[in-house]
C-alpha positions in Angstrom: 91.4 110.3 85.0 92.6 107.4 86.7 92.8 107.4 90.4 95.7 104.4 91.1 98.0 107.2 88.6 97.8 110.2 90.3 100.8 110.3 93.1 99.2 112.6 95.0 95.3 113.3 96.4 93.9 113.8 99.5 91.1 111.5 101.3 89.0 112.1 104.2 90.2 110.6 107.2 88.5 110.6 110.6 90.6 111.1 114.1 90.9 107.6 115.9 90.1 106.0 112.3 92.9 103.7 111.1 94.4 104.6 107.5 92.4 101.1 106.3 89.4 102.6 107.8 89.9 106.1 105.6 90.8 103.8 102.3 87.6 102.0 103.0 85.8 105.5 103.3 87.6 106.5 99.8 86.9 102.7 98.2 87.0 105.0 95.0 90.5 106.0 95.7 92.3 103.5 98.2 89.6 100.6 99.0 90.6 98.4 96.0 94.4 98.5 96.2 94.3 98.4 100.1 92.1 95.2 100.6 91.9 94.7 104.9 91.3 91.2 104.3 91.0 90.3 107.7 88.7 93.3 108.7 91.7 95.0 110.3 92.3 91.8 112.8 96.1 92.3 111.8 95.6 88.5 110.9 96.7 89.2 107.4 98.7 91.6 105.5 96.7 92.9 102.5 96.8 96.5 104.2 100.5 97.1 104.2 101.7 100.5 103.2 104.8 102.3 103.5 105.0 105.4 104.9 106.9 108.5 104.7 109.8 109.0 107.6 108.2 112.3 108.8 104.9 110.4 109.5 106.9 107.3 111.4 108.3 109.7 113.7 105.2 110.4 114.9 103.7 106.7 115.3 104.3 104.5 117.8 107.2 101.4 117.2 104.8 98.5 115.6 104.0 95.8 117.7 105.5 92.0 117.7 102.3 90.8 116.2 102.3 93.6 113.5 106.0 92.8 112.5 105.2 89.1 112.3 102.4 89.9 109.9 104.9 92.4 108.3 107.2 90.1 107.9 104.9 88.1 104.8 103.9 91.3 103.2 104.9 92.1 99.9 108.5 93.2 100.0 108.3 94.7 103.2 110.9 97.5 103.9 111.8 100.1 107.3 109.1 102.1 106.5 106.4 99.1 106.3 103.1 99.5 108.1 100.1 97.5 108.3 97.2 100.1 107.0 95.0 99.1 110.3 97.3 99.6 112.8 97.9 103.3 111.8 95.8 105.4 113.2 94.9 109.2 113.2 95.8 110.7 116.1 96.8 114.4 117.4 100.3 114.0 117.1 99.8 113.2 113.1 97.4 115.9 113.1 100.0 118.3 114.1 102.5 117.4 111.5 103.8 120.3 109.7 104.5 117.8 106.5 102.1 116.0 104.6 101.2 112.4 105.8 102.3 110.2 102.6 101.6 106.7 102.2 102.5 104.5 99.0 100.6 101.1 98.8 103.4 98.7 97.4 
């Protein structure tokens, strides 16, 4: 069983964690492909993810800094976020859909 095959699993993640903290948390799941270079600073970009539109609805607009460090991820689309700016909060708790994140 490979972990970086499966398309779907669920990880432990912490309210007022950011989603790099929880892939940090799981290294054996997340931590390798989602690297947090910078410590989640939002000085880099090797946490970007892209998350599902039911999930977005519930997160604040990013920031200016996060979009400039968006803007030299890999590929970056709509649904771009930086891992370490997304964090667990009530209203994502409350979600009646699953919270899905792809790492790019």
């Amino acid at each position: 069983d490979i972990p970086h095959h499966r398309t779907h699993f669920e990880v432990d993640w912490k309210k007022g964690d950011s989603l790099l903290d929880a892939a940090k948390e799981n290294e054996e799941l997340l931590g390798e492909y989602m690297e947090g270079t910078c410590g989640g600073q939002m000085s880099c970009c090797t946490c970007h993810v892209y998350l599902n539109e039911a999930t977005l609805q519930h997160l604040p607009k990013p920031g200016r800094a996060e979009n400039d460090m968006l803007d030299l991820a890999f590929e970056p689309q709509d649904n771009s976020r930086l891992g370490c700016q997304v964090e667990l909060r009530r209203e994502l708790l409350d979600m009646e859909e699953d919270i899905v994140v792809t790492i790019p």
